[in-house]
NUZA-506768 format. One line per 4 residues: number of its first residue (from 1); their letters; for each residue y, z, x negated of C-alpha. Coordinates in Angstrom, 1 decimal. Each point is the difference from the previous one (the first is absolute). Last residue first. Example, Ala and Ser with C-alpha at 12.3 -4.5 7.8 and 13.67 -1.06 7.14 Angstrom:
BEGIN
2 = sa = -1.1/7.1/-13.7; -3.4/0.7/1.4
END
This chain:
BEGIN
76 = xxxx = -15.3/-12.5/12.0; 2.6/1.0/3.1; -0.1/3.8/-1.0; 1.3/-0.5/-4.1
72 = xxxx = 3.3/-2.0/1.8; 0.7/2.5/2.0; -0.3/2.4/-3.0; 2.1/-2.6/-1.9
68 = xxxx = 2.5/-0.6/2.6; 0.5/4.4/0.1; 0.2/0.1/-3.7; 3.3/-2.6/0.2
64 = xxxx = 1.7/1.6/2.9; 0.9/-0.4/3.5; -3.0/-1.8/1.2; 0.3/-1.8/3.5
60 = xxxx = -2.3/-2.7/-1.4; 2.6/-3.1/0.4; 2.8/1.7/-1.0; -1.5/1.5/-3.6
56 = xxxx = -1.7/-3.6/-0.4; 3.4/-0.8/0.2; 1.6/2.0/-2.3; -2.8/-0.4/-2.9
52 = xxxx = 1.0/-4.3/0.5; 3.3/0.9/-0.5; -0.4/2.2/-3.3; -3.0/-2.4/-1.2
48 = xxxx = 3.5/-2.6/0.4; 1.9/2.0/-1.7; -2.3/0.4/-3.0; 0.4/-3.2/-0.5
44 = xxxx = -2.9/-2.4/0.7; -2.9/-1.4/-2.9; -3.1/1.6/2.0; -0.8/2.2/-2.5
40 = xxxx = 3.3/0.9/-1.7; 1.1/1.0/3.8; -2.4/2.1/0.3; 0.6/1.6/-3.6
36 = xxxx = 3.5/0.8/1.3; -0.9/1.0/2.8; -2.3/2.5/-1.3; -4.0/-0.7/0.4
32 = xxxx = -2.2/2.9/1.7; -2.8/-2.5/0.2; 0.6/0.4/3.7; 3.5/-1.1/-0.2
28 = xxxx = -1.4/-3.4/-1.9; -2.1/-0.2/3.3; 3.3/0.6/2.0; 2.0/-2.6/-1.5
24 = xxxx = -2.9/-2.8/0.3; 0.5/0.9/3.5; 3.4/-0.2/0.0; -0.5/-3.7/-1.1
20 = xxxx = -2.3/-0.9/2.3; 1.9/1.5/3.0; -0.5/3.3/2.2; -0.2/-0.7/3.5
16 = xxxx = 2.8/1.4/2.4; 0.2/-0.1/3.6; -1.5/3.4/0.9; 0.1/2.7/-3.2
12 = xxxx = -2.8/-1.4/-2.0; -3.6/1.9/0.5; -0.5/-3.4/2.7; 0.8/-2.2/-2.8
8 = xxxx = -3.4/0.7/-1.9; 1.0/0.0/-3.6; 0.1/-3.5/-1.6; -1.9/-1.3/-3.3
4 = xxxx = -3.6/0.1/2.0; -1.4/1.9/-2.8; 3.1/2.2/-0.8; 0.1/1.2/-3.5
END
């Protein structure tokens, strides 16, 4: 987990900072969680992890899933 609870914003794609809720997303991504059982953890639909997966996705210039986590793995 992050120690600060926020990822520098100056590795974000300019503008955009990653929120408190999709950053609860991505630790659970980094415990290489499903959706589904993301969602079952923080009590949201799995639409919503969906949406929140999206834009962390947007807001880090990754195109896939593996490539946020390995981003994700060279911020900690």
């Amino acid at each position: 987990m992050y120690s600060s609870g926020s990822i520098p914003p100056a590795l974000l794609v300019p503008g955009n900072a990653i929120s408190p809720a999709e950053q609860r997303v991505l630790e659970a991504l980094l415990e290489g969680l499903s959706n589904k059982a993301i969602a079952a953890r923080l009590v949201l639909s799995p639409r919503t992890i969906e949406s929140h997966v999206s834009q962390l996705l947007l807001k880090t210039g990754c195109r896939s899933r593996t490539q946020l986590l390995l981003w994700a793995l060279g911020e900690r």
